[in-house]
C-alpha positions as CSV (number, residue, x, y, z in Angstrom):
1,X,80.7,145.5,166.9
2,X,77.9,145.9,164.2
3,X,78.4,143.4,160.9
4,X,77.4,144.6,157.5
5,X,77.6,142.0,154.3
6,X,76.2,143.4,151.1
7,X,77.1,142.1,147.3
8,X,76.7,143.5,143.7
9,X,76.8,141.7,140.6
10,X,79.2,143.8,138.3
11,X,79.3,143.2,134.4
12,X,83.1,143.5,134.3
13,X,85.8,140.9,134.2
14,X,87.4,140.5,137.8
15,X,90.5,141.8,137.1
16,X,89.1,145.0,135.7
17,X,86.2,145.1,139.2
18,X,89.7,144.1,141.4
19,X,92.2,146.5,139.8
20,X,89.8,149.6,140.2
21,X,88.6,148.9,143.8
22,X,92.5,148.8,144.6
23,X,92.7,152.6,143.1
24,X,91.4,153.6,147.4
25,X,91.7,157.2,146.1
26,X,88.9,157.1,143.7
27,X,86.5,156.0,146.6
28,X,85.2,159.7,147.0
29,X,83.6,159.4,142.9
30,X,81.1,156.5,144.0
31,X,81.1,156.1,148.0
32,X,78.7,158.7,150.2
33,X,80.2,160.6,152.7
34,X,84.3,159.8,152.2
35,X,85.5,163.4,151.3
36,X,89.2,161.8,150.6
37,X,91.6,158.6,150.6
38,X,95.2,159.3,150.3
39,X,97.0,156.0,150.0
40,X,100.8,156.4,152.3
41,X,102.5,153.3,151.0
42,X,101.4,150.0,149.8
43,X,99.7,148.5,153.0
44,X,98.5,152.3,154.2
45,X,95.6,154.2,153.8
46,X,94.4,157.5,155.7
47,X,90.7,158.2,155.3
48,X,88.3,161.3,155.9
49,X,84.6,161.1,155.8
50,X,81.4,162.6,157.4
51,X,79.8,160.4,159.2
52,X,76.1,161.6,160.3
53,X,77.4,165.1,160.2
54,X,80.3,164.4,161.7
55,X,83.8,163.8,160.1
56,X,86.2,161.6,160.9
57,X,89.5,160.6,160.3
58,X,91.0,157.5,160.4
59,X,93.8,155.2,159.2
60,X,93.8,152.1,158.0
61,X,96.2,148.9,156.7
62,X,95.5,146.2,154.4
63,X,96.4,143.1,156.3
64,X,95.9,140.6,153.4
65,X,95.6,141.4,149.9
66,X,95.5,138.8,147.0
67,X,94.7,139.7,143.4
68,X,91.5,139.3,141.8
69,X,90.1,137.8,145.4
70,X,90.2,140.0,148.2
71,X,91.4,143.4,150.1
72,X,91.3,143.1,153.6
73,X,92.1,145.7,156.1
74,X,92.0,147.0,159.4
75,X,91.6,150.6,160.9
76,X,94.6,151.4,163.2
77,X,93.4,154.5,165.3
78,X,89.8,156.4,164.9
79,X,86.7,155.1,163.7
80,X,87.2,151.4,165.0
81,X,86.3,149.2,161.5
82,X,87.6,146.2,159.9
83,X,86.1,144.1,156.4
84,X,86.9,142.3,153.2
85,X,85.9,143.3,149.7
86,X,86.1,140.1,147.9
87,X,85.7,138.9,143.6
88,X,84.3,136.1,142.4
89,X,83.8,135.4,138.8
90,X,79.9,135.0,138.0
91,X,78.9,135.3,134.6
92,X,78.6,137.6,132.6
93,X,81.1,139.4,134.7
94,X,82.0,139.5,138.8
95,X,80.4,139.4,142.7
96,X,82.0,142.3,144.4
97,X,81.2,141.4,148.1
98,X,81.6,143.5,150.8
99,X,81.6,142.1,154.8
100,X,81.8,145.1,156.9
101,X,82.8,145.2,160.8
102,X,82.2,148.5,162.6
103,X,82.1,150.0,165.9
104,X,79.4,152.8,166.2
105,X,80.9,156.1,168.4
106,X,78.2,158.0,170.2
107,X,74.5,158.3,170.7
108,X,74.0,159.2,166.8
109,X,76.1,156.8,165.2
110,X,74.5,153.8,167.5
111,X,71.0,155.1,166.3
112,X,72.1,155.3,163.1
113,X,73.2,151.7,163.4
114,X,69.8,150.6,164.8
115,X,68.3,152.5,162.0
116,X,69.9,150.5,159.2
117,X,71.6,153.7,157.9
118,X,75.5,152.3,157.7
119,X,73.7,149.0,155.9
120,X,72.1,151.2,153.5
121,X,75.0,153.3,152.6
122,X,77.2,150.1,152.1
123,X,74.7,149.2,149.7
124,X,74.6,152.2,147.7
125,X,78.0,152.2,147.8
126,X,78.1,148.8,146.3
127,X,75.2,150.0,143.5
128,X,77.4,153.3,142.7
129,X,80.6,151.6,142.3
130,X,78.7,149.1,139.7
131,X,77.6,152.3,138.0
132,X,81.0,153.8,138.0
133,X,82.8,150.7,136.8
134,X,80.5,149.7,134.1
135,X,79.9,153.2,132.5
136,X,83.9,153.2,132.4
137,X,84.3,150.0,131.3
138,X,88.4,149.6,132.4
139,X,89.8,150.5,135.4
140,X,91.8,153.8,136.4
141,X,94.3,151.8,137.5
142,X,95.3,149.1,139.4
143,X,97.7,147.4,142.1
144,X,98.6,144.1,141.5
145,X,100.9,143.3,144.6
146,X,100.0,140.9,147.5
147,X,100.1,141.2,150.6
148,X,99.9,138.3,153.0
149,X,98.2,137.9,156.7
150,X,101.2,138.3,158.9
151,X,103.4,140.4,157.0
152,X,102.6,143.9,158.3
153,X,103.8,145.5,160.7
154,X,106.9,143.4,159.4
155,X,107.8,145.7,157.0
């Protein structure tokens, strides 16, 4: 499994940075390649992105989820991938940081692995979401539930 950790320095509060990164289906505006995110419930996410020219489909659950501090999640079938997205207030605004676990499928996606290319796109993930939170200034929304290690699957 390949390991990714990339951070941005946002000029937004953390609630505001927190609130929007919780709105999954607004990924597509600012992250390369995801075509859609449809939220099912509170803990479920289905994704669909290319991937080196390839798309994929996967699902997803948030496994612990505290405001203003973290989102972290787990795919549950397809692309094998896990991380956290976590705030921490640093002035003027917030450190959006992003740790990134993934399993590359195939010749391509282990090149492209090798190559540096997920690493890349994480970080100009991180750089358009800055760009898309900042020239907004609020968020688009926001969930403010929490979700504690333990309690999926429980539900």
């Amino acid at each position: 499994m390949s390991t990714i950790e990339k951070a941005i320095d946002v000029e937004v509060p953390v609630r505001t940075a927190y609130d929007q990164w919780t709105q999954f289906e607004s990924f597509p505006k600012f992250m390369e390649g995801v075509e859609q995110v449809r939220q099912l419930d509170d803990t479920h996410v289905h994704w669909k992105a290319e991937i080196d020219g390839i798309t994929r489909e996967w699902d997803a659950e948030i496994i612990d989820q505290t405001p203003d501090e973290r989102v972290t999640w787990r795919s549950t079938d397809g692309t094998t991938n896990q991380g956290t997205v976590s705030f921490t207030p640093e002035a003027p605004g917030t450190r959006v940081t992003l740790r990134l676990e993934f399993e590359p499928e195939g010749i391509i996606e282990k090149a492209g692995d090798v190559l540096g290319i997920v690493e890349r796109r994480a970080e100009g993930d991180l750089k358009r979401f800055k760009s898309f939170i900042e020239s907004r200034g609020v968020e688009s929304g926001g969930w403010r539930g929490e979700v504690a290690p333990g309690e999926v699957g429980n539900q």
